[in-house]
C-alpha positions in Angstrom: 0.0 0.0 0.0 1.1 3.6 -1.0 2.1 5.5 2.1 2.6 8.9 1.1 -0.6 10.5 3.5 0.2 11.6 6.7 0.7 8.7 9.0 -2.1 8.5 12.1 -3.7 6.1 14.4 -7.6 5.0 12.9 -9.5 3.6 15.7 -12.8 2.7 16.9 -14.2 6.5 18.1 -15.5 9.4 17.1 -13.4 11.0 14.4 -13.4 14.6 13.8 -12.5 16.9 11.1 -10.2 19.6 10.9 -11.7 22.7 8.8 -9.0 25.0 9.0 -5.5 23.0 7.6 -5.1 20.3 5.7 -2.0 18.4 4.3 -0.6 17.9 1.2 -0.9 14.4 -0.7 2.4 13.4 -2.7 2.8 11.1 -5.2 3.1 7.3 -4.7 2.7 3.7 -4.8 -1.2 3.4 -5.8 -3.3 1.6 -3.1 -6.2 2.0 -1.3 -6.1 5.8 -0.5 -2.5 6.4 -1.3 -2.8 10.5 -3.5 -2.9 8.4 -6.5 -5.7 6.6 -5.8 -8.7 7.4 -8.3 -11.3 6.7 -5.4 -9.5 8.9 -3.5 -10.6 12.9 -2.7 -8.3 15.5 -2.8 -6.2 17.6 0.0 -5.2 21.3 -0.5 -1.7 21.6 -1.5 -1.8 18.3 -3.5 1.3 18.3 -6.3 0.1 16.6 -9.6 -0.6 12.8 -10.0 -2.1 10.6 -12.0 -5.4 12.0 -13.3 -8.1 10.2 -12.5 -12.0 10.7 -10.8 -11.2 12.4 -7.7 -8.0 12.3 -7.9 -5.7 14.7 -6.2 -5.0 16.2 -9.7 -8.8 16.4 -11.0 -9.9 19.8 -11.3 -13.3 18.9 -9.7 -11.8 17.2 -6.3 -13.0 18.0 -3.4 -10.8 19.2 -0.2 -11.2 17.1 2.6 -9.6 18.0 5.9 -7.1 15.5 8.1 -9.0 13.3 10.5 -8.4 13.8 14.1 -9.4 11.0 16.4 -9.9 12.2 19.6 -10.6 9.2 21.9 -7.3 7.7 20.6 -5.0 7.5 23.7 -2.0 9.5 22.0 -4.4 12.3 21.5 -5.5 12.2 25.3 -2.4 11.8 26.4 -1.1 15.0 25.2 -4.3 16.8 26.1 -3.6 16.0 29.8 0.3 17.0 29.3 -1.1 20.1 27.9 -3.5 20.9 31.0 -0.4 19.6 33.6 2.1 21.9 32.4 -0.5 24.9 32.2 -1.9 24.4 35.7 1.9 23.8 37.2 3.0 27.5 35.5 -0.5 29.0 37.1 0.4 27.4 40.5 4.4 27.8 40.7 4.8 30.4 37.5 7.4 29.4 35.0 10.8 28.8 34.9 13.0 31.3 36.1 9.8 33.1 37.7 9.0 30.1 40.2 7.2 31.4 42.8 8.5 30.4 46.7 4.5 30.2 48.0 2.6 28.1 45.0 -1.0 29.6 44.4 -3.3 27.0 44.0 -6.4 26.9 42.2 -9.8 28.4 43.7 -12.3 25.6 44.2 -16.3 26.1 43.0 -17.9 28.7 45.9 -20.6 27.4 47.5 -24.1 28.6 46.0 -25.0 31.0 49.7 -22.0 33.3 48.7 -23.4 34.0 45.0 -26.1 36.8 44.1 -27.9 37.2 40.7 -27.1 40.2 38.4 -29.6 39.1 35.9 -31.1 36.4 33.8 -31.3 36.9 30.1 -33.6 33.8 29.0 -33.0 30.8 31.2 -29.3 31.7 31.7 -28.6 33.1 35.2 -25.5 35.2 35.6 -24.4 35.5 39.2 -21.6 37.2 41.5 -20.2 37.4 44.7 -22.8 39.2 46.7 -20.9 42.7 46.7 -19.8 42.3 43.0 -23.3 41.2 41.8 -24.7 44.6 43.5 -22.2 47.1 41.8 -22.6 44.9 38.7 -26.7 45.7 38.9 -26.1 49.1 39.6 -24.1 49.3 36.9 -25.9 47.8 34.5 -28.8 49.7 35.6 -27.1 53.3 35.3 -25.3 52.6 31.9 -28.5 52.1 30.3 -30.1 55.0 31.2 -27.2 57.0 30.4 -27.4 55.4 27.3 -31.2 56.0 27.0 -31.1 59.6 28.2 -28.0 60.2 25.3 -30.4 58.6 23.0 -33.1 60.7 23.4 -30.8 64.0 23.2 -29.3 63.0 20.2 -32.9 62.4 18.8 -33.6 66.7 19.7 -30.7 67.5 17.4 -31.6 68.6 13.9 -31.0 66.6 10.5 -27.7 68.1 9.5 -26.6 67.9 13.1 -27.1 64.4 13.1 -25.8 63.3 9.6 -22.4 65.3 10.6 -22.4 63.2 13.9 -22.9 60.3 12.5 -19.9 61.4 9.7 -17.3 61.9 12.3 -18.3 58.7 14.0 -18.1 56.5 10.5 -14.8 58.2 10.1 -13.2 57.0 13.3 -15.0 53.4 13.1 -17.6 54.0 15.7 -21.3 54.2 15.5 -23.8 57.1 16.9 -25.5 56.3 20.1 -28.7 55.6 18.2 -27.0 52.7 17.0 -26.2 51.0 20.1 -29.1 48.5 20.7 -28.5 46.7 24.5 -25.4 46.2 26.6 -25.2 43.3 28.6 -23.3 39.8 30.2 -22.2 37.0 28.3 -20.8 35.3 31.8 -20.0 36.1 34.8 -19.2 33.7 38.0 -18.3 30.1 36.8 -17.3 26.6 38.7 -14.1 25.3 38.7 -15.8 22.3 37.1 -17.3 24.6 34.4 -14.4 26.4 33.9 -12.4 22.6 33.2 -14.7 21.5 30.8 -14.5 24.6 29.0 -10.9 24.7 28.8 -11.5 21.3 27.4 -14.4 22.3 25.1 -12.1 25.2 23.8 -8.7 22.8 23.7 -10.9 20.5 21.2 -13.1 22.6 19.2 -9.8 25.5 18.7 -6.9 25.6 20.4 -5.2 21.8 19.2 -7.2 22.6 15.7 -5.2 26.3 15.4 -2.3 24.8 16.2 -2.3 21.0 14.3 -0.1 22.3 11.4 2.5 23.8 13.9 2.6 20.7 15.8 3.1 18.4 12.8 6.4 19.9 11.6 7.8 19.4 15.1 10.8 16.8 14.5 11.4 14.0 16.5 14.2 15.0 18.0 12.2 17.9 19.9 9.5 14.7 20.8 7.4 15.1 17.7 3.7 16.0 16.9 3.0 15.5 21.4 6.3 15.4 22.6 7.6 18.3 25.0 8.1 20.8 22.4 4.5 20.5 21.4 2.9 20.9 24.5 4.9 23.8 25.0 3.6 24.9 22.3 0.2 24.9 23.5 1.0 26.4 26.8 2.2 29.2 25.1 -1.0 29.7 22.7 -3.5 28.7 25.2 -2.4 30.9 28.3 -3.1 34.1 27.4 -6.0 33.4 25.8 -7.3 30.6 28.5 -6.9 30.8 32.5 -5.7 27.2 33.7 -9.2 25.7 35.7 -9.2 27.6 39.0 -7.4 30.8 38.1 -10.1 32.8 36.7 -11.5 35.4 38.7 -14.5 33.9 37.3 -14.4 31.2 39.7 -13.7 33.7 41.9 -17.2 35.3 41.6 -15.5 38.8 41.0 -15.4 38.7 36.8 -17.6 39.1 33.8 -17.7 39.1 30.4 -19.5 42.2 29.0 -21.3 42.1 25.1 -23.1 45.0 23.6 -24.7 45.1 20.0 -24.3 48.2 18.3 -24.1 49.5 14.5 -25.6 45.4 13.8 -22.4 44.0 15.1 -22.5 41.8 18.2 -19.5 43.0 20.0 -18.8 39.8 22.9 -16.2 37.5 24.2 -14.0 36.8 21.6 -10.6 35.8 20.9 -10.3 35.2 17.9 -7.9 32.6 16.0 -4.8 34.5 16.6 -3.5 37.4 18.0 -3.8 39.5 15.4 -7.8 38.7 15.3 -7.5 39.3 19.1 -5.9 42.9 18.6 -8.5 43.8 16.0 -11.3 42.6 18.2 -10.0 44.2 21.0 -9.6 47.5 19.3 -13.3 47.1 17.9 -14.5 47.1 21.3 -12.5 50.1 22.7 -14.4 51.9 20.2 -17.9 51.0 21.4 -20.0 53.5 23.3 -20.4 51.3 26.4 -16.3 50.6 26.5 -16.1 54.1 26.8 -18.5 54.2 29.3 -16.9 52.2 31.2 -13.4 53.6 31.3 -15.3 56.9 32.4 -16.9 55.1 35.3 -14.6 52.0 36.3 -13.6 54.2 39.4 -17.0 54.9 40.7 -17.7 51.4 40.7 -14.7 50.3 41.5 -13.8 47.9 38.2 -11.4 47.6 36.0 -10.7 45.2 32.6 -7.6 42.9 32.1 -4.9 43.9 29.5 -5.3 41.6 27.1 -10.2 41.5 26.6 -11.5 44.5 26.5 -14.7 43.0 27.4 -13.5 41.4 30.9 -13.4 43.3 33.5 -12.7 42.6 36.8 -14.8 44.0 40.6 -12.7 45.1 43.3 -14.6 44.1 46.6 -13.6 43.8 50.0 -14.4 40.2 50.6 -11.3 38.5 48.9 -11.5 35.1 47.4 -10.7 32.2 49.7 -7.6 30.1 47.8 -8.4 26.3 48.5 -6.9 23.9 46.6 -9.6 21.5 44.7 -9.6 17.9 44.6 -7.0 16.3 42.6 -9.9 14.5 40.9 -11.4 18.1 39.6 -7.7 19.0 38.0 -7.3 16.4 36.0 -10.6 15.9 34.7 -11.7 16.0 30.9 -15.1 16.2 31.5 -16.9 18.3 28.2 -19.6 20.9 27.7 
């Protein structure tokens, strides 16, 4: 049999398909799906073969992406080298900047310590009991700002209003007429919530972003999941992704913010890089209820991290309690 695919494990499990990269076929030996092989679709960056139907040199082909099993034990393997190595920098930092005292992970917080902001449909978002009552009073004052501004830019004559909304187009924002809610997209979660979403995101992004990178890593450097590639991931995932435990959204003192303004849902988003990040980010900061925000983040004493412009962060006088979880609960990879 031809061997010039990509060599991977095919077992019994759910197989999975990855949309974003997908290898090159060279020629070879014809067998059953060698790139010569007439039954055989196509893959992006294929180099010319013999032609035949669906061949990797028919012009009619389709693309198919590689096949990622994710119940194979190689691929879970490296998933839970992945997660060790990002909860060990969160607890002891990384090397060189190892920290004496380790800071473990904040466990779930027990359900008498937690207020509601809000609901929006059946989802509940809820806070630390002093968090959640600046976050209402918040809420409650940006939108009648927002509603008073509306209404005052409504008294302003036509020309007025077309100039406005000129200077606004010109520097990428919208008027305030166009801003249409402001809201939470999340807000206090478990530490067993927050796992599975690292998970959820480690399956459905993070390893997909990354599958090209990892497959040119040689062997001598440990290969596709040796220790270069998790690494690798550490260093993608962690500014993007808190390790479970060291959000302050298991702390019960962080949201998410979304607002929908000019027809664009502005929420939490990181994009599939950091250049989508920065643009994303810089989106936001033009919003009207960003800069609301930044002109009233000292009255109710919050303030966003460096690298979301949507999360932002309470400052309360209760401070979290640091309890390490269960062992159980770290090394779980339970999904959403």
């Amino acid at each position: 049999m031809g061997e010039s695919r990509c060599p991977g494990s095919l077992g019994i499990g759910r197989l999975s398909l990855n949309p974003d990269f997908t290898p090159a076929r060279t020629p070879g030996t014809l067998g059953r799906l060698d790139a010569a092989d007439p039954d055989a679709m196509a893959f992006a960056g294929d180099t010319p073969g013999s032609l035949g139907m669906r061949d990797h040199a028919e012009p009619s082909a389709h693309f198919v992406p590689p096949l990622i099993n994710e119940f194979s034990e190689d691929y879970q393997d490296f998933e839970q080298s992945v997660l060790a190595l990002h909860l060990d920098y969160a607890t002891h930092g990384r090397p060189g900047r190892r920290r004496k005292d380790p800071r473990p992970p904040a466990p779930s917080m027990p359900d008498s310590e937690l207020e509601l902001v809000e609901k929006d449909g059946k989802k509940e978002f809820k806070l630390r009991k002093e968090a959640a009552q600046k976050c209402r009073t918040l809420l409650s004052a940006a939108r009648a700002d927002l509603k008073a501004e509306q209404a005052e830019f409504q008294k302003k004559n036509k020309k007025e209003q077309e100039a406005l909304e000129k200077e606004a187009s010109k520097n990428g924002e919208v008027v305030v007429t166009k801003v249409h809610s402001i809201g939470l997209t999340s807000a206090y979660r478990s530490f067993e919530y927050d796992s599975a979403l690292w998970h959820k995101y480690y399956h459905n992004k993070y390893y997909r972003l990354n599958h090209a990178k990892l497959a040119q890593i040689p062997a001598c450097q440990g290969g596709m999941h040796g220790w270069k590639a998790v690494a690798l991931m550490v260093d993608f995932i962690a500014p993007v992704k808190a390790a479970p435990g060291y959000s302050n959204h298991t702390n019960g003192i962080a949201v998410d913010f979304s607002t929908l303004e000019g027809g664009v849902s502005l929420t939490a988003d990181t994009g599939k890089s950091k250049k989508q990040l920065a643009k994303h980010n810089q989106r936001w900061e033009k919003s009207w209820f960003y800069k609301w925000l930044q002109s009233h983040k000292s009255k109710y004493g919050i303030e966003r991290i460096d690298t979301e412009a949507w999360h932002w962060e309470f400052h309360i006088s209760s401070p979290a309690k640091a309890v390490p979880p269960a062992a159980k609960g770290a090394s779980s990879t339970s999904r959403t």
